[in-house]
PDB file of N, CA, C and O in Angstrom:
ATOM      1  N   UNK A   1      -6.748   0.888 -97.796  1.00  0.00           N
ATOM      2  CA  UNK A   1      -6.412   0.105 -96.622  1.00  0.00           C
ATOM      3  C   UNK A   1      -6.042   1.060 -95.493  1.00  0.00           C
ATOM      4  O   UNK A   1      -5.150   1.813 -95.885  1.00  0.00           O
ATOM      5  N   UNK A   2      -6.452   1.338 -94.055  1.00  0.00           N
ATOM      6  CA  UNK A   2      -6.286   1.633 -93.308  1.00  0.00           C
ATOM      7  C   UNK A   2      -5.207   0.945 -92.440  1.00  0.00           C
ATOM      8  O   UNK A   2      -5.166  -0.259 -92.188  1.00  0.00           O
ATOM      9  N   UNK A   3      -4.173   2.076 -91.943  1.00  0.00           N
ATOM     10  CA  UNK A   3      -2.736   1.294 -91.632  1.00  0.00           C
ATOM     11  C   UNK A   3      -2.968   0.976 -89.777  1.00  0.00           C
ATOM     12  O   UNK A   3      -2.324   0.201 -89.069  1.00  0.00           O
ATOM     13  N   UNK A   4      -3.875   1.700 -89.472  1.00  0.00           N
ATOM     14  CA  UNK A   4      -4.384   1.108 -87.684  1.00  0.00           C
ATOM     15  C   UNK A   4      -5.028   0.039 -87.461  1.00  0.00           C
ATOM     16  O   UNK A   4      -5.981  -0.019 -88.237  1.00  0.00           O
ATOM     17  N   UNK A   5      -4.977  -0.847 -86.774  1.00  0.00           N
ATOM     18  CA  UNK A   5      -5.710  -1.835 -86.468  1.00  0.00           C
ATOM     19  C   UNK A   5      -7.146  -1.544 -85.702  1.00  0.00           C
ATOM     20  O   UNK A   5      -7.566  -0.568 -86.324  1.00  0.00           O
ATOM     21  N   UNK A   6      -8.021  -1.827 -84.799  1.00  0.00           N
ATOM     22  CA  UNK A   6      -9.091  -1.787 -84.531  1.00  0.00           C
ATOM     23  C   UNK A   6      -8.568  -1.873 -83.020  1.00  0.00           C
ATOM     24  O   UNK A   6      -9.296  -1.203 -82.288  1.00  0.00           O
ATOM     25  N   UNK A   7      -7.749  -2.363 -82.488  1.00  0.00           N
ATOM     26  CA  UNK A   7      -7.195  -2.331 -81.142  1.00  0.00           C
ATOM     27  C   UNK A   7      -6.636  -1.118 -80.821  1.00  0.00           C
ATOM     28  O   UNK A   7      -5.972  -0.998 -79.791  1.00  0.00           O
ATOM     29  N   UNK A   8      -6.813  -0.260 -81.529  1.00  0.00           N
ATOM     30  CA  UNK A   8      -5.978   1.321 -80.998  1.00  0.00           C
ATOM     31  C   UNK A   8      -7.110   1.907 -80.489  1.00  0.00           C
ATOM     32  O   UNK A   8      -7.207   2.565 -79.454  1.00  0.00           O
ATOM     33  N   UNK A   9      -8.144   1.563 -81.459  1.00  0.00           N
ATOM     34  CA  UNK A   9      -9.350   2.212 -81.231  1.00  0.00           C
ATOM     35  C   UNK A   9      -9.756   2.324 -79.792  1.00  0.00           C
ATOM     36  O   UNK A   9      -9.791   3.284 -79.023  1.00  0.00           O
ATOM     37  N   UNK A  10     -10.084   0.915 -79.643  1.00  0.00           N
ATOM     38  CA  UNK A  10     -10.448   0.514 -78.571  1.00  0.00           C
ATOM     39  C   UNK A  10      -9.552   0.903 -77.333  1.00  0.00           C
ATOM     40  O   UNK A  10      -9.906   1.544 -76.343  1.00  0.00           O
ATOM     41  N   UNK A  11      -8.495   0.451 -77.572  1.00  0.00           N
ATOM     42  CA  UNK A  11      -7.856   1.277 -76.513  1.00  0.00           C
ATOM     43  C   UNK A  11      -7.608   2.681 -75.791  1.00  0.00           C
ATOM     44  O   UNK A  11      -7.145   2.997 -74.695  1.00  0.00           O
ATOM     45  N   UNK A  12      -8.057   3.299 -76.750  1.00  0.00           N
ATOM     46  CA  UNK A  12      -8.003   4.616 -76.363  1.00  0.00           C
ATOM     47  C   UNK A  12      -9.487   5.053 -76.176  1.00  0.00           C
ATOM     48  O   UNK A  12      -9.637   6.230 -75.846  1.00  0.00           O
ATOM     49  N   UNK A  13     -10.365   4.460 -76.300  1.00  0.00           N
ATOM     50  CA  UNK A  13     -11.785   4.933 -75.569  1.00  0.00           C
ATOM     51  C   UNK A  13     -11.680   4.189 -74.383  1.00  0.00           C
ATOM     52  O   UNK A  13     -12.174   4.660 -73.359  1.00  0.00           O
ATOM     53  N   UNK A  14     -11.067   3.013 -74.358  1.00  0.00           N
ATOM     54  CA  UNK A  14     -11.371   3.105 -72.823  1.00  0.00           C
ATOM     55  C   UNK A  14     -10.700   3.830 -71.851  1.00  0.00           C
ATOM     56  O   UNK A  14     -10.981   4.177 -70.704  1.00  0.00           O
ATOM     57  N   UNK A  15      -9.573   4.004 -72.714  1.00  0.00           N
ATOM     58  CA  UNK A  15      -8.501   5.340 -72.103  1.00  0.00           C
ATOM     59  C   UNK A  15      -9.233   6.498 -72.296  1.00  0.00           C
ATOM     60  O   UNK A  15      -8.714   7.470 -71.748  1.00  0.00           O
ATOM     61  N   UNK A  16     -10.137   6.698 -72.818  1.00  0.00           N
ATOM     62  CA  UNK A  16     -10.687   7.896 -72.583  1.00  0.00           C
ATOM     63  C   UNK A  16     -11.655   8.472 -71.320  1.00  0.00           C
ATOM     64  O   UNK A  16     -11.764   9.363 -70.478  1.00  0.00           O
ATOM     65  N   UNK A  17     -12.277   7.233 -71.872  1.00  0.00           N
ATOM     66  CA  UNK A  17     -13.910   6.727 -71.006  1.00  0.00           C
ATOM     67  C   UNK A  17     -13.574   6.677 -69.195  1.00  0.00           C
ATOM     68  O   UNK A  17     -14.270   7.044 -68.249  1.00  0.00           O
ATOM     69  N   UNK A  18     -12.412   6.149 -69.243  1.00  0.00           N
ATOM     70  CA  UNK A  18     -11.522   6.039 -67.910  1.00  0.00           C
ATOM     71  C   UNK A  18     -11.239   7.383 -67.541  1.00  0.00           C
ATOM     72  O   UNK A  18     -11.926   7.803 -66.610  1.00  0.00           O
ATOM     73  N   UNK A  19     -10.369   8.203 -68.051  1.00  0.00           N
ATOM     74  CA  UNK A  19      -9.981   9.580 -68.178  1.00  0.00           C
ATOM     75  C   UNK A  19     -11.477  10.701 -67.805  1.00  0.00           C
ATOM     76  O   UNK A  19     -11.459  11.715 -67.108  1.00  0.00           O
ATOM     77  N   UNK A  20     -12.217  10.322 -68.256  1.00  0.00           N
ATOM     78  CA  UNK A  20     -13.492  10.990 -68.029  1.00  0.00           C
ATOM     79  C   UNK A  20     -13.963  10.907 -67.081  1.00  0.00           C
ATOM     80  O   UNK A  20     -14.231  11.860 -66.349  1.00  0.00           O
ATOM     81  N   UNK A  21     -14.198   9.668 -66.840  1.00  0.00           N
ATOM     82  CA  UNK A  21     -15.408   9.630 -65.855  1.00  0.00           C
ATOM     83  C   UNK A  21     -14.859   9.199 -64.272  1.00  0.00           C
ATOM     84  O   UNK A  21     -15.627   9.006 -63.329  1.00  0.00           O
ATOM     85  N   UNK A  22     -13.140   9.079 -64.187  1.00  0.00           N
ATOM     86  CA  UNK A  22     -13.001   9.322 -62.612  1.00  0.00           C
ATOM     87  C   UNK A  22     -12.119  10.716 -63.007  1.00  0.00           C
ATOM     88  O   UNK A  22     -11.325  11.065 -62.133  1.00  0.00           O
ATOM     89  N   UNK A  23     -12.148  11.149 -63.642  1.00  0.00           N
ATOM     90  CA  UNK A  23     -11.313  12.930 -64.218  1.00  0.00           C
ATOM     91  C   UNK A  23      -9.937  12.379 -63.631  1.00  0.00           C
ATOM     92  O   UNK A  23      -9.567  12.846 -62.553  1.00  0.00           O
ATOM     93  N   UNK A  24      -9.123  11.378 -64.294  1.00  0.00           N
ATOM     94  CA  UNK A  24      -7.584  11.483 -64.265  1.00  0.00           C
ATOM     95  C   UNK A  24      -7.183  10.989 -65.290  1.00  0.00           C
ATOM     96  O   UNK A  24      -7.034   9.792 -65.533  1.00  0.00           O
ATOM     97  N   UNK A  25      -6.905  12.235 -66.216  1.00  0.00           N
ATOM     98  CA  UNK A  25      -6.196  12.289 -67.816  1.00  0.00           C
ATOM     99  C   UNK A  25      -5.218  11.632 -67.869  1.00  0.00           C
ATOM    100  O   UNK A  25      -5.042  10.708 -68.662  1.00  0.00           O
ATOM    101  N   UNK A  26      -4.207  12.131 -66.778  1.00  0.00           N
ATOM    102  CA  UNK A  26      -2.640  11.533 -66.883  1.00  0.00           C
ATOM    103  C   UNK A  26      -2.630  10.249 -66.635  1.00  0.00           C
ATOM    104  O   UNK A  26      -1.539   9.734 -66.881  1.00  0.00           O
ATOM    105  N   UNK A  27      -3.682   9.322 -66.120  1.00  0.00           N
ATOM    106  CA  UNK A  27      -3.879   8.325 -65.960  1.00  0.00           C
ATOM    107  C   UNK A  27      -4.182   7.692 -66.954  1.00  0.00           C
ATOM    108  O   UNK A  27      -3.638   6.630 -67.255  1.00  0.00           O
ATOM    109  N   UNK A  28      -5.331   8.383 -67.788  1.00  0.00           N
ATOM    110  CA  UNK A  28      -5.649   7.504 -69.028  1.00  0.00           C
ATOM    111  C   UNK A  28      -4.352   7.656 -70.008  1.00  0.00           C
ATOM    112  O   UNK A  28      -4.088   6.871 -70.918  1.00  0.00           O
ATOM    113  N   UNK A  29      -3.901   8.340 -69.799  1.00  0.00           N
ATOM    114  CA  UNK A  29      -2.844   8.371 -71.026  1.00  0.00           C
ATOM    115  C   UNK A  29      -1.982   7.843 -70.746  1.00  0.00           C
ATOM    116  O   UNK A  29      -1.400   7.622 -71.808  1.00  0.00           O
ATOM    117  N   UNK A  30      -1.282   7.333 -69.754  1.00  0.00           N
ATOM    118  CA  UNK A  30      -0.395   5.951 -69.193  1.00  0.00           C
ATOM    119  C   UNK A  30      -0.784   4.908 -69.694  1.00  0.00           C
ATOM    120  O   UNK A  30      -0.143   4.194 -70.465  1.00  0.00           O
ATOM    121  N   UNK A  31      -2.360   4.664 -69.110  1.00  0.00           N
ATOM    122  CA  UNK A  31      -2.829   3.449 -69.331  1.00  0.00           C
ATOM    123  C   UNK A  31      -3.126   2.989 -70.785  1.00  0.00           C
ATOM    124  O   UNK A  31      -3.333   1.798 -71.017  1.00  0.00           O
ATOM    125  N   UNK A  32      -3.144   3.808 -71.637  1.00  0.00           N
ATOM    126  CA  UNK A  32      -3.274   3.470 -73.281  1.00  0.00           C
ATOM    127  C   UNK A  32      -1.716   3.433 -73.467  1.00  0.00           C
ATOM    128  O   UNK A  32      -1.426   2.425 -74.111  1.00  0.00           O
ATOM    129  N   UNK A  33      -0.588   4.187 -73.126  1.00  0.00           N
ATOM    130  CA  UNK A  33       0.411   3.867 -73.844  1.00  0.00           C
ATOM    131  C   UNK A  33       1.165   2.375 -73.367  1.00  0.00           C
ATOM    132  O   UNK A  33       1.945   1.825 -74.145  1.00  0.00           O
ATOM    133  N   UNK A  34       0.824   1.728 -71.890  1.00  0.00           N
ATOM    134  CA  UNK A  34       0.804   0.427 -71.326  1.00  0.00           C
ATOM    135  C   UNK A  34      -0.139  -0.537 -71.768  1.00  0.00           C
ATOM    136  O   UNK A  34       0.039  -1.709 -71.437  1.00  0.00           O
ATOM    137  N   UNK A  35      -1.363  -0.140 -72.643  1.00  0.00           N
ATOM    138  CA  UNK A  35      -2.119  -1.190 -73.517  1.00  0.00           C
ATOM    139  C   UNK A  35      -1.205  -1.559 -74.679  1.00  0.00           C
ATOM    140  O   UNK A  35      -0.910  -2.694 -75.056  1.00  0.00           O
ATOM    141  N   UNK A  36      -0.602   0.235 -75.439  1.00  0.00           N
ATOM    142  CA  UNK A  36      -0.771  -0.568 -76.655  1.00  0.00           C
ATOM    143  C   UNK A  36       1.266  -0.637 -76.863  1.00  0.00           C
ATOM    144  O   UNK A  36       1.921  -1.008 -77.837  1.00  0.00           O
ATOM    145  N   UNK A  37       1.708  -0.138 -75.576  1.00  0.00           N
ATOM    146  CA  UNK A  37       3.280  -0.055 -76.195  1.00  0.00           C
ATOM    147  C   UNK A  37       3.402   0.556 -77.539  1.00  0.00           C
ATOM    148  O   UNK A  37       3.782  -0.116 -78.497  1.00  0.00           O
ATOM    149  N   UNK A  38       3.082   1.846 -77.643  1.00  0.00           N
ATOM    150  CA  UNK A  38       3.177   2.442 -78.838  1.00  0.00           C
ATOM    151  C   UNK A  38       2.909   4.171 -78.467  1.00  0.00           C
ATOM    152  O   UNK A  38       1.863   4.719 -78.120  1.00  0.00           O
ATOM    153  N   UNK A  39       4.233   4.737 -78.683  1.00  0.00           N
ATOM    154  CA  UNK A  39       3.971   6.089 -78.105  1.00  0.00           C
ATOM    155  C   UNK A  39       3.162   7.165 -79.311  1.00  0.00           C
ATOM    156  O   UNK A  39       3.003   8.377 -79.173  1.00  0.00           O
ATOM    157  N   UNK A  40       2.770   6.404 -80.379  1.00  0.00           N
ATOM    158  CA  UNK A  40       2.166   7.512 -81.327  1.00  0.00           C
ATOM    159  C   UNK A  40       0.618   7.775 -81.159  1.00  0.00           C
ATOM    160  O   UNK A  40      -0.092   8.691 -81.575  1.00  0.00           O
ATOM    161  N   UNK A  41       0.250   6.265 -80.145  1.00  0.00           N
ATOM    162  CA  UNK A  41      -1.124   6.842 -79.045  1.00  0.00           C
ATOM    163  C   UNK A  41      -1.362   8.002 -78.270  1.00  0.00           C
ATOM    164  O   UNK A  41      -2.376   8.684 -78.124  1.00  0.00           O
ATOM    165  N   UNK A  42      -0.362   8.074 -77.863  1.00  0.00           N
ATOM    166  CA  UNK A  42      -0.196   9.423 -76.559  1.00  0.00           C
ATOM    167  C   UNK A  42      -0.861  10.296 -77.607  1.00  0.00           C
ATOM    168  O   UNK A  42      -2.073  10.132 -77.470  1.00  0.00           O
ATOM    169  N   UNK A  43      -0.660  10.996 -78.414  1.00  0.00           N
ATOM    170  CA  UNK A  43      -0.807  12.567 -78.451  1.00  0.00           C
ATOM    171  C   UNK A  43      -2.650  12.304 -79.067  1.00  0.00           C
ATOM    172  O   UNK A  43      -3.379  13.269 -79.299  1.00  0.00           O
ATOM    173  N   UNK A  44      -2.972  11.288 -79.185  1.00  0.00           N
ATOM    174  CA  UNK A  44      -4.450  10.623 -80.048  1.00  0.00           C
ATOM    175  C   UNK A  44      -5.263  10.718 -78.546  1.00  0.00           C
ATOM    176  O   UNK A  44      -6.312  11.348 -78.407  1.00  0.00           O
ATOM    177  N   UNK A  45      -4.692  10.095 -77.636  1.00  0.00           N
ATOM    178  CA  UNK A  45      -5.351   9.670 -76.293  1.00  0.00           C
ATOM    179  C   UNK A  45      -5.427  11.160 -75.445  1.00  0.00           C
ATOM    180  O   UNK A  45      -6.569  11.544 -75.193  1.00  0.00           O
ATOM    181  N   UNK A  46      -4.279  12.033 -74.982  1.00  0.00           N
ATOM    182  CA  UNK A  46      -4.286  13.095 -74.749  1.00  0.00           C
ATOM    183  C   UNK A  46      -5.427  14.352 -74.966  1.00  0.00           C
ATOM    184  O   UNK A  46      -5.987  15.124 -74.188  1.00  0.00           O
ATOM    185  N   UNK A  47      -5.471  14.106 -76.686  1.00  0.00           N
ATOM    186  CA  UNK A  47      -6.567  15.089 -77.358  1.00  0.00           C
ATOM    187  C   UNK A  47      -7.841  14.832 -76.993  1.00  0.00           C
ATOM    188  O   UNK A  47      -8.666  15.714 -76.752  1.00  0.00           O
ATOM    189  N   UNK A  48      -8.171  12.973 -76.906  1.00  0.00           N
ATOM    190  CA  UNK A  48      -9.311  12.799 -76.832  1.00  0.00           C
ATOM    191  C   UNK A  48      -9.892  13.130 -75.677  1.00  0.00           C
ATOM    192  O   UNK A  48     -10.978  13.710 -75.651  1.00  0.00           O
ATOM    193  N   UNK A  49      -9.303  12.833 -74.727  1.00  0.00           N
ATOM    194  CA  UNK A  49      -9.494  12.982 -73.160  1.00  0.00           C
ATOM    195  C   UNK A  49      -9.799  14.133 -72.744  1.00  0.00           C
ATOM    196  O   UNK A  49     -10.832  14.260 -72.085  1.00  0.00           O
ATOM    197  N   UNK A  50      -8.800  15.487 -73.086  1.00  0.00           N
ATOM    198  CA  UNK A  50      -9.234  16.823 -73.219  1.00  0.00           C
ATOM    199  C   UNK A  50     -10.572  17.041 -73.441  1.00  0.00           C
ATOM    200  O   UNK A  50     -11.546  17.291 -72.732  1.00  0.00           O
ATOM    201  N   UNK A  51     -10.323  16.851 -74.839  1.00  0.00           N
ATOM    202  CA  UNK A  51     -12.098  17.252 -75.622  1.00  0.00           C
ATOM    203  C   UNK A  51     -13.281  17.010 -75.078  1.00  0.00           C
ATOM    204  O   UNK A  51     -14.191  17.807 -74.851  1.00  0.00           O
ATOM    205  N   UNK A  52     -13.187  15.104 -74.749  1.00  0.00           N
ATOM    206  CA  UNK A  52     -14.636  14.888 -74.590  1.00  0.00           C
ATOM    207  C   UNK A  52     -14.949  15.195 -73.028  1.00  0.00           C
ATOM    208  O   UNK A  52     -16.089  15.430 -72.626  1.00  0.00           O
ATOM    209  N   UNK A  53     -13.470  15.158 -71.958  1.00  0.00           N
ATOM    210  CA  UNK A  53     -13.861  15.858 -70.778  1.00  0.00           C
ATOM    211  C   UNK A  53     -14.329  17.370 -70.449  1.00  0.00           C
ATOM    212  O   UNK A  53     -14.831  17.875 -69.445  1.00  0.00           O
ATOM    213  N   UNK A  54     -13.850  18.035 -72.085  1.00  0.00           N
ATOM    214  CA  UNK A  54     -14.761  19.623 -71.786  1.00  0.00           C
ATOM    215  C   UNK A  54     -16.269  19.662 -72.246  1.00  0.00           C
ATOM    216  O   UNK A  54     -17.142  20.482 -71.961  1.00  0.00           O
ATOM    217  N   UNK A  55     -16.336  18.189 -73.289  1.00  0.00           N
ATOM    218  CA  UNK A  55     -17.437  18.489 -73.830  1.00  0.00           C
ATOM    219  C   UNK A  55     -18.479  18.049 -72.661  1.00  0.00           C
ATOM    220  O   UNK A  55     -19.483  18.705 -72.386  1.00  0.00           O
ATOM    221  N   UNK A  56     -18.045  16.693 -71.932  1.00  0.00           N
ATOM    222  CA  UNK A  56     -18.955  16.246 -71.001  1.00  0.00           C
ATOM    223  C   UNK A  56     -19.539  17.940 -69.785  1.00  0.00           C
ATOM    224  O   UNK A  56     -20.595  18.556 -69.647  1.00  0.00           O
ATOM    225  N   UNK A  57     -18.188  18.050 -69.206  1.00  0.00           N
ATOM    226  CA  UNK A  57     -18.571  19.083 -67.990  1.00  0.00           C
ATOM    227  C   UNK A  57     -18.967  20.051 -68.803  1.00  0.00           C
ATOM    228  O   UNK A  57     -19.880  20.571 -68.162  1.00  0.00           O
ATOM    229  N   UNK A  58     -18.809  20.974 -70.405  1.00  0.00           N
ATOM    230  CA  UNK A  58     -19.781  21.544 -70.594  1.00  0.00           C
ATOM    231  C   UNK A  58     -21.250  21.464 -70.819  1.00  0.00           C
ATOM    232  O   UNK A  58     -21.983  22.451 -70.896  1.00  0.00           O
ATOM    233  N   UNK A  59     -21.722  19.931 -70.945  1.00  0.00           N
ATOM    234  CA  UNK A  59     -23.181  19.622 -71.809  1.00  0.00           C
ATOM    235  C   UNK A  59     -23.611  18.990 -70.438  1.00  0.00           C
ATOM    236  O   UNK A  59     -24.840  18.988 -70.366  1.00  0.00           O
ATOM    237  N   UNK A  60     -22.905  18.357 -69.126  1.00  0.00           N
ATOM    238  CA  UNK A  60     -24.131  18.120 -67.954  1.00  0.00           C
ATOM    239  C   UNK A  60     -23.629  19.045 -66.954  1.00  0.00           C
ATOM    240  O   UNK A  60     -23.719  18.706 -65.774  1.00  0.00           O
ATOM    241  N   UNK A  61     -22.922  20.577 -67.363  1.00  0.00           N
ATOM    242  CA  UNK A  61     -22.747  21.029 -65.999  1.00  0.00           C
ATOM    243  C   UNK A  61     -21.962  20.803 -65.180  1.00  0.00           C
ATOM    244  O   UNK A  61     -22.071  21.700 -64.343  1.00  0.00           O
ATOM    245  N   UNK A  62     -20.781  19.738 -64.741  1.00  0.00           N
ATOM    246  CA  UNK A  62     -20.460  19.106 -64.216  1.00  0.00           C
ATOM    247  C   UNK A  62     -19.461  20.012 -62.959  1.00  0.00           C
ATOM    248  O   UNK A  62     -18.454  20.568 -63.396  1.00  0.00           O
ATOM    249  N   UNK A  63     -19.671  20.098 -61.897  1.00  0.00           N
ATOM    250  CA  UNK A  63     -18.806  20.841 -60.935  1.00  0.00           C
ATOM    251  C   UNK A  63     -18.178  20.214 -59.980  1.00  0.00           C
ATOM    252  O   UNK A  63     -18.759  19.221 -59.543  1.00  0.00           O
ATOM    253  N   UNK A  64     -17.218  20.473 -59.542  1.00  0.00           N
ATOM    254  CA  UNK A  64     -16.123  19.684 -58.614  1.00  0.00           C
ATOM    255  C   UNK A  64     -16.784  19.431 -57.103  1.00  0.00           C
ATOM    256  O   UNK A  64     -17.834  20.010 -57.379  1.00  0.00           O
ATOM    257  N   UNK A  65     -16.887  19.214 -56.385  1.00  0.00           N
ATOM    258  CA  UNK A  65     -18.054  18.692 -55.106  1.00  0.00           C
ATOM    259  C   UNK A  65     -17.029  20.281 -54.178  1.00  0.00           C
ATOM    260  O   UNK A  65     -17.762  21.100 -53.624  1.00  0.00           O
ATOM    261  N   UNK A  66     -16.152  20.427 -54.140  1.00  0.00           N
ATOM    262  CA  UNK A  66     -15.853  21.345 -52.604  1.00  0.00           C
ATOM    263  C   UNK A  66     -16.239  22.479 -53.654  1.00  0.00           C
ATOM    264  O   UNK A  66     -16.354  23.396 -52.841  1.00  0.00           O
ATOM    265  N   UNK A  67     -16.501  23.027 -54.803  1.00  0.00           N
ATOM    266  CA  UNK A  67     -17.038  24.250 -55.197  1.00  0.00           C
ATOM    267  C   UNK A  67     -18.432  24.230 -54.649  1.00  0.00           C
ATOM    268  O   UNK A  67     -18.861  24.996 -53.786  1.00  0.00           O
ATOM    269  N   UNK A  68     -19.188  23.129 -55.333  1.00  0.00           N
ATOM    270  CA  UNK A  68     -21.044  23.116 -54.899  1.00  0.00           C
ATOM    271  C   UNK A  68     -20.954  23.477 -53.552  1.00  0.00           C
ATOM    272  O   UNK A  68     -21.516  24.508 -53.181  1.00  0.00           O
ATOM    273  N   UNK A  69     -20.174  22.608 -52.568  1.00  0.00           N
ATOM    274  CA  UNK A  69     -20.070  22.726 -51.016  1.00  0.00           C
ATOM    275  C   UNK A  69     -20.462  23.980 -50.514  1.00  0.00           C
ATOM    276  O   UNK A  69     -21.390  24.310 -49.777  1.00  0.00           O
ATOM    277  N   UNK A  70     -19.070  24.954 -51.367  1.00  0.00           N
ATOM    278  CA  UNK A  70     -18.985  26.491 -51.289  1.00  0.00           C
ATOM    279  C   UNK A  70     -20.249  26.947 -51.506  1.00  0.00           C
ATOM    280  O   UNK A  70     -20.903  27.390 -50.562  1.00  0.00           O
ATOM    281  N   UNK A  71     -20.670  26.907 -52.566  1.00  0.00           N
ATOM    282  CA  UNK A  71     -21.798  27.930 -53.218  1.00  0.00           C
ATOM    283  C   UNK A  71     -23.152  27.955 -52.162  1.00  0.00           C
ATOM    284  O   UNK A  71     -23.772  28.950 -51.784  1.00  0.00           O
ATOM    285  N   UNK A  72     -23.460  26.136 -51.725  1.00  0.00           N
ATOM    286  CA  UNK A  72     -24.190  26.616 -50.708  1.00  0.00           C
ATOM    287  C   UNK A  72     -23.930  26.870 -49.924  1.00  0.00           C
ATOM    288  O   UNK A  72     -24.693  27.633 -49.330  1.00  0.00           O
ATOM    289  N   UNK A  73     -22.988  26.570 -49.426  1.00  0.00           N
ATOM    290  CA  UNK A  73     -22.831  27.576 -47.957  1.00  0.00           C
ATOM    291  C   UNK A  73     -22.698  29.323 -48.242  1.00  0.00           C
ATOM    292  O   UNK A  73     -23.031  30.174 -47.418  1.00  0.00           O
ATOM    293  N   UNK A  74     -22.312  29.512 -49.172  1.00  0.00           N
ATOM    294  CA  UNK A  74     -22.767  31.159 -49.272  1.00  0.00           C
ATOM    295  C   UNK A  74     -23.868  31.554 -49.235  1.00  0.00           C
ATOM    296  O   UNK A  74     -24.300  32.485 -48.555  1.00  0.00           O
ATOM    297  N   UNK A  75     -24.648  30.613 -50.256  1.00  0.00           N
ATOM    298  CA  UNK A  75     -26.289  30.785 -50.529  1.00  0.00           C
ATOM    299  C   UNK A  75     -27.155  30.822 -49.122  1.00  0.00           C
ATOM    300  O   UNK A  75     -28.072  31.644 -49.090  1.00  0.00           O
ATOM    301  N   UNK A  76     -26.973  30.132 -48.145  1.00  0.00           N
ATOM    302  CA  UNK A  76     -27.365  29.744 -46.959  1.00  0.00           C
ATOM    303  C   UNK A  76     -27.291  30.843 -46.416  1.00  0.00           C
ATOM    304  O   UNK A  76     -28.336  31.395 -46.070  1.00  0.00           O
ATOM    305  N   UNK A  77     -25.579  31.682 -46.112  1.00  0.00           N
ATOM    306  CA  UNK A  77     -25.430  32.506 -45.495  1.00  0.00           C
ATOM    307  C   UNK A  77     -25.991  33.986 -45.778  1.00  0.00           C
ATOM    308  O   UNK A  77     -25.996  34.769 -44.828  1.00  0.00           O
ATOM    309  N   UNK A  78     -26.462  34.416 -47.030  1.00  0.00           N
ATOM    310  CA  UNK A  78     -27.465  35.572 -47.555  1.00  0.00           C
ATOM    311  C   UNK A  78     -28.907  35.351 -46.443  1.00  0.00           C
ATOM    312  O   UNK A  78     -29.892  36.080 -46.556  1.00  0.00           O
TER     313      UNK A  78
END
């Protein structure tokens, strides 16, 4: 028997999924411990958010918009 319910789950991917894809961690991890009122989420939600936000910006590249800005305008200026 598994002692988690199926609502943790869920909660914390969308706390993740959230966390990811506008990049504010500290946000998702509020917002899962205000889903589930249960602080033994935090350190589950935290990890996940980390991870899959290095795994995302490592596997599409992902760069902050005023770096790209930079790069071409250097590139331009050569």
């Amino acid at each position: 028997h598994f002692p988690f319910e199926p609502f943790f789950f869920a909660a914390v991917g969308a706390a993740v999924f959230m966390g990811v894809v506008m990049k504010l961690p500290l946000t998702a991890v509020v917002l899962a411990l205000e889903l589930t009122f249960d602080y033994n989420i935090l350190v589950a939600t935290g990890v996940s958010v980390v991870l899959v936000g290095y795994l995302t910006s490592f596997h599409f590249d992902i760069r902050k918009k005023y770096v790209t800005q930079a790069e071409e305008t250097t590139d331009t200026v050569k």
